[in-house]
Every structure is written in C-alpha cells, then in structure tokens.
Biopython code that builds the backbone (N, CA, C, O; Angstrom):
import numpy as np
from Bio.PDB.StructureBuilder import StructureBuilder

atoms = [
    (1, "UNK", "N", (67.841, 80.128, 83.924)),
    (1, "UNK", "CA", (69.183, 79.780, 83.517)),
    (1, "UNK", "C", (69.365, 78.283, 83.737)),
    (1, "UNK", "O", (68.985, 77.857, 84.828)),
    (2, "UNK", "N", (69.800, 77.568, 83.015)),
    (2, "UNK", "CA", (70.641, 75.692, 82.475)),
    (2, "UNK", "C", (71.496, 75.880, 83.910)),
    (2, "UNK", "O", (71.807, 76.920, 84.491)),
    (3, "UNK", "N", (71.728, 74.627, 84.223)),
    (3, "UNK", "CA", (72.693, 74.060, 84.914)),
    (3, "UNK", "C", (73.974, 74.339, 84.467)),
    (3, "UNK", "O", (74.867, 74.709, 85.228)),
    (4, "UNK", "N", (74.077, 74.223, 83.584)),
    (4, "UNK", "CA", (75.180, 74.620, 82.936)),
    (4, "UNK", "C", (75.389, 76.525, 81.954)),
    (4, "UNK", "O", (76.244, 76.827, 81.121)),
    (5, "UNK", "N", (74.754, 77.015, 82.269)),
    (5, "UNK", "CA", (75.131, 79.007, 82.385)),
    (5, "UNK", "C", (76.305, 79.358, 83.528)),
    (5, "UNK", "O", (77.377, 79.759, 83.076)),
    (6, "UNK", "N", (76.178, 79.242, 84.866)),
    (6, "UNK", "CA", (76.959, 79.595, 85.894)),
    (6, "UNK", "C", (78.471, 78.888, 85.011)),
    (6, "UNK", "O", (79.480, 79.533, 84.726)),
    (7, "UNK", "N", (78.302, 77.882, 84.815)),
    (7, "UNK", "CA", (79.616, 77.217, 84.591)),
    (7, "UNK", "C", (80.358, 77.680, 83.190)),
    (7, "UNK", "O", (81.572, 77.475, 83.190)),
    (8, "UNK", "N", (79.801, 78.282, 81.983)),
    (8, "UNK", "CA", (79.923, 78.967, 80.951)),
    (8, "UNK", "C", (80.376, 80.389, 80.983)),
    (8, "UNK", "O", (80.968, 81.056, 80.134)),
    (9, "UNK", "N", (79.749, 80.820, 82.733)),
    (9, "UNK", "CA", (79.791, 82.252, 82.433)),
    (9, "UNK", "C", (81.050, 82.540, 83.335)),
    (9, "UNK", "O", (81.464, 83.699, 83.314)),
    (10, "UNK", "N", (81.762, 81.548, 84.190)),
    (10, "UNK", "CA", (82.616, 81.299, 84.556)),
    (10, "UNK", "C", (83.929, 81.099, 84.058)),
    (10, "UNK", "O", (84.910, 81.748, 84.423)),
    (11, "UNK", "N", (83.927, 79.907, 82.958)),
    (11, "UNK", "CA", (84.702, 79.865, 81.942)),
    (11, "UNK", "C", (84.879, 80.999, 81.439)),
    (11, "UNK", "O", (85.893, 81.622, 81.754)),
    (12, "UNK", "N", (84.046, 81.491, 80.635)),
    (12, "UNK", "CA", (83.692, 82.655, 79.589)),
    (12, "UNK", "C", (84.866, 83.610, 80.311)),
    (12, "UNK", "O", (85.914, 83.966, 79.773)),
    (13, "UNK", "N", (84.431, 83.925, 81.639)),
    (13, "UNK", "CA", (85.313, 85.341, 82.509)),
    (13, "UNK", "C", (87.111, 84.868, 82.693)),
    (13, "UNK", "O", (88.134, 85.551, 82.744)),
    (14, "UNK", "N", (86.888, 83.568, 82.746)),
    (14, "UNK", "CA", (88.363, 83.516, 83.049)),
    (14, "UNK", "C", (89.259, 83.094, 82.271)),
    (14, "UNK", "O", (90.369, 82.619, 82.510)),
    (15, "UNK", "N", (88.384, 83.415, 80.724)),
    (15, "UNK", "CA", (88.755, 83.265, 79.557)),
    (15, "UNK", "C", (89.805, 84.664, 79.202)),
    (15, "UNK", "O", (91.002, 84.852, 78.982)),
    (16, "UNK", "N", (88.442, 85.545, 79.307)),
    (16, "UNK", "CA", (88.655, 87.080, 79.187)),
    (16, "UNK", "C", (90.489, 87.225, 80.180)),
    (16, "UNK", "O", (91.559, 87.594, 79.698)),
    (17, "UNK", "N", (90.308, 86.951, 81.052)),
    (17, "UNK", "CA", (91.362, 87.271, 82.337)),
    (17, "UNK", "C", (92.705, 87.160, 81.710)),
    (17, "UNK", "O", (93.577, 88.018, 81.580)),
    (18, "UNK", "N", (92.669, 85.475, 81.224)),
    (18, "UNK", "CA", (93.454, 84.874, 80.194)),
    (18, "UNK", "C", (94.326, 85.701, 79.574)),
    (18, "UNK", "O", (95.494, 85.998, 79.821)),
    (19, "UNK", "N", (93.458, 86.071, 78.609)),
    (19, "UNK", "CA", (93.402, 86.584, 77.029)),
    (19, "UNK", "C", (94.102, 88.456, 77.765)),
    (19, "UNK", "O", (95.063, 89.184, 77.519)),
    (20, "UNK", "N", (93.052, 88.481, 78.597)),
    (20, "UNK", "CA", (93.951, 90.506, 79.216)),
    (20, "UNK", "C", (95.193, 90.213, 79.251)),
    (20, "UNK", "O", (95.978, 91.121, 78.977)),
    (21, "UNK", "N", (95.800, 88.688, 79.643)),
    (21, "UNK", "CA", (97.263, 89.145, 80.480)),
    (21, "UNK", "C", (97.927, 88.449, 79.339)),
    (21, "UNK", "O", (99.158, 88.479, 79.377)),
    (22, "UNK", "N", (97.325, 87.772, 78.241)),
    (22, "UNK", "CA", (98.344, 87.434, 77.476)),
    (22, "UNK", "C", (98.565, 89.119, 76.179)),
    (22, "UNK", "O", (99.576, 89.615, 75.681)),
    (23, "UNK", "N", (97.324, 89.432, 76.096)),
    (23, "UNK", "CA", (97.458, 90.619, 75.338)),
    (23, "UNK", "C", (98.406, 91.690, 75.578)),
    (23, "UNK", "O", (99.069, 92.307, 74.744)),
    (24, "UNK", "N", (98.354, 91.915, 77.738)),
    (24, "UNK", "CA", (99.098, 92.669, 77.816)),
    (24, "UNK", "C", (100.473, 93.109, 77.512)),
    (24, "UNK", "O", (101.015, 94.158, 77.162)),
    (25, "UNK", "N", (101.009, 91.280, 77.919)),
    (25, "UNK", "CA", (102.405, 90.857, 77.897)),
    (25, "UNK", "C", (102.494, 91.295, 76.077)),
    (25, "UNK", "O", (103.389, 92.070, 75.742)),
    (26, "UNK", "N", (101.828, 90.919, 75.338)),
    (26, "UNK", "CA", (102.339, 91.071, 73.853)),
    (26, "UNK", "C", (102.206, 92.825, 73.335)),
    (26, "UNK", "O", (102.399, 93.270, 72.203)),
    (27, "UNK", "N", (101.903, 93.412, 74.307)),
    (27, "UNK", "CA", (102.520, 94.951, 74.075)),
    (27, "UNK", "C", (103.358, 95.464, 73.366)),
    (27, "UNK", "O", (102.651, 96.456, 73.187)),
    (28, "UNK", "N", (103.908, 95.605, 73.007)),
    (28, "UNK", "CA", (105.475, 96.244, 72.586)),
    (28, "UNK", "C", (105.714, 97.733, 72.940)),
    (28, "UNK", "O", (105.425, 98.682, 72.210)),
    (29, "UNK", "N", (106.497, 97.825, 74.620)),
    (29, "UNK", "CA", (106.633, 99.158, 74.163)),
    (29, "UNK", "C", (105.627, 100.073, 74.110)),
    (29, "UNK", "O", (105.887, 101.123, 73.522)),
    (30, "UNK", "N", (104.599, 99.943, 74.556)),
    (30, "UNK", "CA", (103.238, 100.811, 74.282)),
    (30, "UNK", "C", (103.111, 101.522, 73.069)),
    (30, "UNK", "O", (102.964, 102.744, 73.096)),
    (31, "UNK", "N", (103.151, 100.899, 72.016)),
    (31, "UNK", "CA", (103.028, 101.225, 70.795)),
    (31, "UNK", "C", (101.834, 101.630, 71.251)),
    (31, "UNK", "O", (101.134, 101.238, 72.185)),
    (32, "UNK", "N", (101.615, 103.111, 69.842)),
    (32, "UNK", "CA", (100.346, 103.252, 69.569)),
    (32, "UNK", "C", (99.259, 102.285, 68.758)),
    (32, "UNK", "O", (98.067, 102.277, 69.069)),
    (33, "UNK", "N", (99.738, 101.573, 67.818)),
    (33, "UNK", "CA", (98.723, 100.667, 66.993)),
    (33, "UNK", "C", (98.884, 99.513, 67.234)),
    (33, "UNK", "O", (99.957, 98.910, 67.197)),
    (34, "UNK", "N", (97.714, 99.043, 67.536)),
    (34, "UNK", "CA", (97.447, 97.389, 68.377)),
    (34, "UNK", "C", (97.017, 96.378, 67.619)),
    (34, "UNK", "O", (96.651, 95.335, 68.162)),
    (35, "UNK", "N", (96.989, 96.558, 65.958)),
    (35, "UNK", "CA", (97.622, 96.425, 64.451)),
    (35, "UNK", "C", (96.209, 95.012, 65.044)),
    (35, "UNK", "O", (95.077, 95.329, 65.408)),
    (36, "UNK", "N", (96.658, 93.763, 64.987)),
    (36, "UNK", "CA", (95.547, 92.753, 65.077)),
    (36, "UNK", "C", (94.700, 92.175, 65.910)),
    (36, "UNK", "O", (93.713, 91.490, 65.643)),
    (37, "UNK", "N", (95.337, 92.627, 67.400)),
    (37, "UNK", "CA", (95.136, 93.033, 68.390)),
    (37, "UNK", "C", (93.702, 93.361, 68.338)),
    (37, "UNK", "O", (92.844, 92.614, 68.809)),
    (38, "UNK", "N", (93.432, 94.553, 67.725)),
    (38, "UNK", "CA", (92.174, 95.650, 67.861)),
    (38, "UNK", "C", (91.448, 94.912, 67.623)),
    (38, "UNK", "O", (90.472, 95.070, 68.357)),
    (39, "UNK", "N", (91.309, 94.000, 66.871)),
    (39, "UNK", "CA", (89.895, 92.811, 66.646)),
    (39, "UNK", "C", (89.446, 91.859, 67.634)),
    (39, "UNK", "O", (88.342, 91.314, 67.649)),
    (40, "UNK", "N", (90.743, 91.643, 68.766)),
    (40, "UNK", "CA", (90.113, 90.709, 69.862)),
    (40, "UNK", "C", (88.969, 91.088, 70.549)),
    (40, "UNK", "O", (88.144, 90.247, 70.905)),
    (41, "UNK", "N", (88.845, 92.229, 70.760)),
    (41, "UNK", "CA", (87.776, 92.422, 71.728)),
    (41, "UNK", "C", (86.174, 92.093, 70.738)),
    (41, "UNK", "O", (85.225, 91.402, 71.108)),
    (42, "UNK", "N", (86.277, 92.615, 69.833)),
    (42, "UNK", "CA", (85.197, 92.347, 68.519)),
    (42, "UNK", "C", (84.602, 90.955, 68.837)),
    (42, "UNK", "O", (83.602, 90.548, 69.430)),
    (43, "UNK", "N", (85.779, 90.336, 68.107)),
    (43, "UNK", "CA", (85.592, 88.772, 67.721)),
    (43, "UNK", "C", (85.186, 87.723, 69.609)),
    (43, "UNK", "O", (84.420, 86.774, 69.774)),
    (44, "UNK", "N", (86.092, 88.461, 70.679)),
    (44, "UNK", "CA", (85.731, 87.931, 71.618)),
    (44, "UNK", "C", (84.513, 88.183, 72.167)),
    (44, "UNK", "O", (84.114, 87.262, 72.879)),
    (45, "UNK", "N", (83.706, 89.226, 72.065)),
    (45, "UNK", "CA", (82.461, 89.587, 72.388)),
    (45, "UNK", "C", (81.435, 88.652, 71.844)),
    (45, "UNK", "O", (80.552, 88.079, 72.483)),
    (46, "UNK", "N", (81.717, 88.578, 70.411)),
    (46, "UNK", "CA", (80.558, 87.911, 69.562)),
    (46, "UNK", "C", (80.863, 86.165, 70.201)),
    (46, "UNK", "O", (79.890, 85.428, 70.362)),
    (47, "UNK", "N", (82.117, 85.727, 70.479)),
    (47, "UNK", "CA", (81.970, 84.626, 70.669)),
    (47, "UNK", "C", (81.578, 84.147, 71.802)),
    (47, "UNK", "O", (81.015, 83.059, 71.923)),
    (48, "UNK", "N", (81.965, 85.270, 73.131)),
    (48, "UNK", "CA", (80.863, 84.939, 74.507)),
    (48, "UNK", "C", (79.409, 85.269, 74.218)),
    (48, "UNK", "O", (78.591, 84.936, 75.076)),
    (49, "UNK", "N", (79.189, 85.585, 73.650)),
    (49, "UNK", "CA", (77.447, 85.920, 73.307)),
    (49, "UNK", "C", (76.807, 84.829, 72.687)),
    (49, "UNK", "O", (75.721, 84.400, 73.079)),
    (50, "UNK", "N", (77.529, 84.292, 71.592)),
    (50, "UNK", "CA", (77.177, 82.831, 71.230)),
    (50, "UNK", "C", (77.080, 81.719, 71.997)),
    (50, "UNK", "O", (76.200, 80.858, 71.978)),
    (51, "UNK", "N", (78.439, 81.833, 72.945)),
    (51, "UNK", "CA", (78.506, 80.610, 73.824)),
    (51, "UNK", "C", (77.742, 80.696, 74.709)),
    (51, "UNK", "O", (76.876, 79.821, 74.742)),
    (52, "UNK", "N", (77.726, 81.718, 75.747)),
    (52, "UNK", "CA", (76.630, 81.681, 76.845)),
    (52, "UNK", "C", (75.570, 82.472, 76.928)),
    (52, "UNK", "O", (75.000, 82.700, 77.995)),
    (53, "UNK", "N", (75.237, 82.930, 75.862)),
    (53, "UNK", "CA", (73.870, 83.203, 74.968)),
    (53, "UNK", "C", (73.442, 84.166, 76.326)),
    (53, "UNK", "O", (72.527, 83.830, 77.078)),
    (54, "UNK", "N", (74.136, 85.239, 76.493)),
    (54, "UNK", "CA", (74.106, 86.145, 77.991)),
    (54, "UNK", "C", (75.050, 87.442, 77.034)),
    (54, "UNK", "O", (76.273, 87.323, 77.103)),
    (55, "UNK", "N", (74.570, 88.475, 76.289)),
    (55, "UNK", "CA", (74.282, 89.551, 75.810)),
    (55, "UNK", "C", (75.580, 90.775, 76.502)),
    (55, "UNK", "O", (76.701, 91.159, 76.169)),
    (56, "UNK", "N", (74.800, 90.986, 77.397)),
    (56, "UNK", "CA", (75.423, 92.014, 78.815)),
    (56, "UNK", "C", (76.899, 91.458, 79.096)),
    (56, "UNK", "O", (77.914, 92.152, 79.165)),
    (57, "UNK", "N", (76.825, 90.164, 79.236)),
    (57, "UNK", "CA", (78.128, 89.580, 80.275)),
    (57, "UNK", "C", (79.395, 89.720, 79.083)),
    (57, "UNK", "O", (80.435, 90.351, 79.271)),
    (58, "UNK", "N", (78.960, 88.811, 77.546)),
    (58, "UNK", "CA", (79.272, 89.372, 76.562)),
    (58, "UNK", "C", (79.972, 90.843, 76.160)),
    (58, "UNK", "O", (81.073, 90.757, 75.618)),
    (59, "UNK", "N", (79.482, 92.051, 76.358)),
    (59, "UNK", "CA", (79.578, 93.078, 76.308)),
    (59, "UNK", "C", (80.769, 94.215, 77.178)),
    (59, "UNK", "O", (81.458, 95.234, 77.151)),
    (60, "UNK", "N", (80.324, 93.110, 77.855)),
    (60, "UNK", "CA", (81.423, 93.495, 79.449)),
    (60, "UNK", "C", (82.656, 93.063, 78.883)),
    (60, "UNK", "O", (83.292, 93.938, 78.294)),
    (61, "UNK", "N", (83.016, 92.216, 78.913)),
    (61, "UNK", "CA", (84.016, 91.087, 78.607)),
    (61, "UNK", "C", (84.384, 92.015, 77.423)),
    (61, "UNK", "O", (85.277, 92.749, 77.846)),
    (62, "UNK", "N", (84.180, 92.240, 76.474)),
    (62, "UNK", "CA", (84.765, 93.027, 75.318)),
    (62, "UNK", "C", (85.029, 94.245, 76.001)),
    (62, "UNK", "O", (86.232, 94.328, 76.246)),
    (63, "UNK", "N", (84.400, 95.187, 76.391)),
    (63, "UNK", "CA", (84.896, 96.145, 77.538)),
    (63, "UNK", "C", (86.116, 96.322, 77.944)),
    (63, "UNK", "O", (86.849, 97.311, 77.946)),
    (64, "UNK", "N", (86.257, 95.168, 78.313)),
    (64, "UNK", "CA", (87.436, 95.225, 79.621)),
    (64, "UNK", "C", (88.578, 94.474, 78.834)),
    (64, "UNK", "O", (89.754, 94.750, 79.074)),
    (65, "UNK", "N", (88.147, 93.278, 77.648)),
    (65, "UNK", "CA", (89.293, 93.121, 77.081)),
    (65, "UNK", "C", (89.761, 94.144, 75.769)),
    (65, "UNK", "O", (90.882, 94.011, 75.278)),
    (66, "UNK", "N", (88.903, 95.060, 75.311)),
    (66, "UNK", "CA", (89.501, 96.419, 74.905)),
    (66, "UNK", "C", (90.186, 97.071, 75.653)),
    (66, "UNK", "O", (91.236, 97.516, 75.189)),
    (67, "UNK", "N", (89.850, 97.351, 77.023)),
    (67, "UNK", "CA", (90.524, 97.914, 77.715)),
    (67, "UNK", "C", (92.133, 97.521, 78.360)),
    (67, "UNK", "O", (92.962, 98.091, 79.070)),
    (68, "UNK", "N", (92.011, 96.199, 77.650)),
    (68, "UNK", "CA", (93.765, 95.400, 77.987)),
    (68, "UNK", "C", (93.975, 95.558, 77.094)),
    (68, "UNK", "O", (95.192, 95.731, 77.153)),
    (69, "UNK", "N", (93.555, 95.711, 75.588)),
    (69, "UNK", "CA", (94.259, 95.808, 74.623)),
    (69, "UNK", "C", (95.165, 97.543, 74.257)),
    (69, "UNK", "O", (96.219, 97.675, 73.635)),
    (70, "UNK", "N", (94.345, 98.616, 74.865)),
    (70, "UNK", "CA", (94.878, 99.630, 74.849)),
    (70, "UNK", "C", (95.605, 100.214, 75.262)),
    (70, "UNK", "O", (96.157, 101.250, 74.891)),
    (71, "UNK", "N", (95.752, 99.204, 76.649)),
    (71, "UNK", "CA", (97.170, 99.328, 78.095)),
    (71, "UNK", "C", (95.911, 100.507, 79.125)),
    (71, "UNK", "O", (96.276, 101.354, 79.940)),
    (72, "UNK", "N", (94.916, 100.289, 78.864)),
    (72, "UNK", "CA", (94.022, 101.286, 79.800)),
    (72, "UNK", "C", (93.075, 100.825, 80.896)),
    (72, "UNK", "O", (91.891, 101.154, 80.824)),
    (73, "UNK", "N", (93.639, 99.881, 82.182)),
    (73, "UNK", "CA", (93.045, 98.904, 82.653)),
    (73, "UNK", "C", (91.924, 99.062, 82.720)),
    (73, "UNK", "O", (91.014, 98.401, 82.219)),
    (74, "UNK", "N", (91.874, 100.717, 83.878)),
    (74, "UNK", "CA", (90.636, 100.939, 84.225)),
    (74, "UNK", "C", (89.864, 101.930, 83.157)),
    (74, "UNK", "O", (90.116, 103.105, 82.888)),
    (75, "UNK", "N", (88.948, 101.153, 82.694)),
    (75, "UNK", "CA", (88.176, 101.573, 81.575)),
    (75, "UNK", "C", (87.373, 102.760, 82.181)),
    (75, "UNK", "O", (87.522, 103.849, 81.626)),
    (76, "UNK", "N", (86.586, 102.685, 83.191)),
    (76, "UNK", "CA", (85.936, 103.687, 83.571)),
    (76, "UNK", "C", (86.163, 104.703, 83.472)),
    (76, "UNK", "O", (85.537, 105.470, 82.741)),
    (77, "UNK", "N", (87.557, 105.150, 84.493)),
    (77, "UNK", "CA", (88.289, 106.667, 84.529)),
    (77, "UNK", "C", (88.861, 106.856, 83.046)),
    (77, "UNK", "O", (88.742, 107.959, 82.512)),
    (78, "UNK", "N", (89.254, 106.183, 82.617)),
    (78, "UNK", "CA", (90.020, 106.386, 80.719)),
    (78, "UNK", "C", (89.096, 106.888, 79.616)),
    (78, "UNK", "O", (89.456, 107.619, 78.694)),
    (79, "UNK", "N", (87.541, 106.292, 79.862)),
    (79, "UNK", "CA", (87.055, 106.602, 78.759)),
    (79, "UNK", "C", (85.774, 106.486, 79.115)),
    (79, "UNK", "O", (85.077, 106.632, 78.111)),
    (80, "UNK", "N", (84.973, 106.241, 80.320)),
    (80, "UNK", "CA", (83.341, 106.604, 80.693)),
    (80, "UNK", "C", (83.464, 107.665, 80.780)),
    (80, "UNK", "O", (83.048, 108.310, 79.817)),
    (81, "UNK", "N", (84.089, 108.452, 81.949)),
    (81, "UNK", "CA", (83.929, 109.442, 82.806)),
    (81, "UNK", "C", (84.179, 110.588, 81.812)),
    (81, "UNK", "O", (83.252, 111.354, 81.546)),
    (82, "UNK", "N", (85.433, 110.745, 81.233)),
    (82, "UNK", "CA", (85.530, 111.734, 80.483)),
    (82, "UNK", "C", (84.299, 111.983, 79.186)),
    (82, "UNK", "O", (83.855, 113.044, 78.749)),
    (83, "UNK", "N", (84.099, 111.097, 78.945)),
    (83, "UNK", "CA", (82.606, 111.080, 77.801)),
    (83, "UNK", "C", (81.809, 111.463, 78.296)),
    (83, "UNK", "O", (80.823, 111.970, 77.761)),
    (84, "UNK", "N", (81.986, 111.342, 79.370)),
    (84, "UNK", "CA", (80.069, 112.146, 80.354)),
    (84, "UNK", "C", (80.303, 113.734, 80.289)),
    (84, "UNK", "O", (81.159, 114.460, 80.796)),
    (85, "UNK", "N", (79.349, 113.946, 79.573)),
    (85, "UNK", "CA", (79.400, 116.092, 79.678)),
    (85, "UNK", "C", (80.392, 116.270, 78.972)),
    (85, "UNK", "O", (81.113, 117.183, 79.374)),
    (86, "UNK", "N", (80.790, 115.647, 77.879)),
    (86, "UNK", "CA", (82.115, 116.291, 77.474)),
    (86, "UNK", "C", (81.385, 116.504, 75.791)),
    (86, "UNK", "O", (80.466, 115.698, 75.652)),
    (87, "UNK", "N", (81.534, 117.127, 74.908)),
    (87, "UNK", "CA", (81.342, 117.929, 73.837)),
    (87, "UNK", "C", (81.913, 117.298, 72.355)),
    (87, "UNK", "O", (81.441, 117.254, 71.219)),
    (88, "UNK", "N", (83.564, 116.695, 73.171)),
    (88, "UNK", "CA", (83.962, 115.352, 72.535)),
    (88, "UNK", "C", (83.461, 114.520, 71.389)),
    (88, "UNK", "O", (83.449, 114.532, 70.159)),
    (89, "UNK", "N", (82.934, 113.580, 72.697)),
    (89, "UNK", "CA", (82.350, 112.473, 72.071)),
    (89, "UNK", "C", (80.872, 112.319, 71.651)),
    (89, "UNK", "O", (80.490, 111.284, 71.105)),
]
sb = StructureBuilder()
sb.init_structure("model")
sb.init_model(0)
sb.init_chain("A")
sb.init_seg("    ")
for serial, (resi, resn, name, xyz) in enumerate(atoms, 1):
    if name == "N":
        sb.init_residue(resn, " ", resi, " ")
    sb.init_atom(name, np.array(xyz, "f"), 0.0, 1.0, " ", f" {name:<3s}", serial, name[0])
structure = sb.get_structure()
C-alpha cells in the first residue's frame, strides 16, 4: 500500500459517514421509496473503488450506505441474518 491509501481510505470512510447522516436527515417520513436516493449506494461504491483502488473497503461502504438509505442502520440483523437458512432469498 502508497503512502497515501491509509489517507484515501480514511477520507473515503468519513465520506460514507457524511453522506449516512445527510441521507438520513433527507428521509421524509420513512417513506417507502428512496426514489434517487437508491442509486447512492451504487454510484458511491464504484467511486470508492476507483479512488482507493481497495475493492472490499469499497463494498462495505455501499453496504452500510444502503443501509442509511433504507432507515436500516444495522445491516446485519435487517438483512444478513435473516437471509441465512431462510428459503426467501
């Protein structure tokens, strides 16, 4: 890893942090449809993957800022856990 990765992947996260609490605040009401919304996590994934050319960290970061976009903080209990053994998904 560059001298400059730690400092990208830093940025990169407290980008994400950012972006959760401004998404959250623009809620309405817990609407069901998150109408343009639903593309941040997309478009933000591909653009930490470009920038700090780090795949995984990328991946995460879309994760968790899907998971602000849906009002579902904790991603794990909302939508890992129940997918495990379930017939579902």
């Amino acid at each position: 890893m560059t001298a400059m990765g730690p400092v990208r992947l830093i940025t990169a996260a407290l980008l994400v942090v950012a972006a959760s609490g401004v998404l959250a605040a623009a809620q309405p009401g817990g609407s069901a449809d998150a109408g343009f919304l639903s593309l941040t996590p997309a478009l933000a994934t591909l653009v930490i993957c470009f920038w700090t050319r780090n795949v995984i960290f990328g991946l995460l970061c879309g994760v968790l800022l899907g998971g602000a976009v849906s009002g579902q903080y904790n991603v794990i209990n909302a939508y890992i856990v129940p997918s495990l053994g379930s017939e579902r998904y």
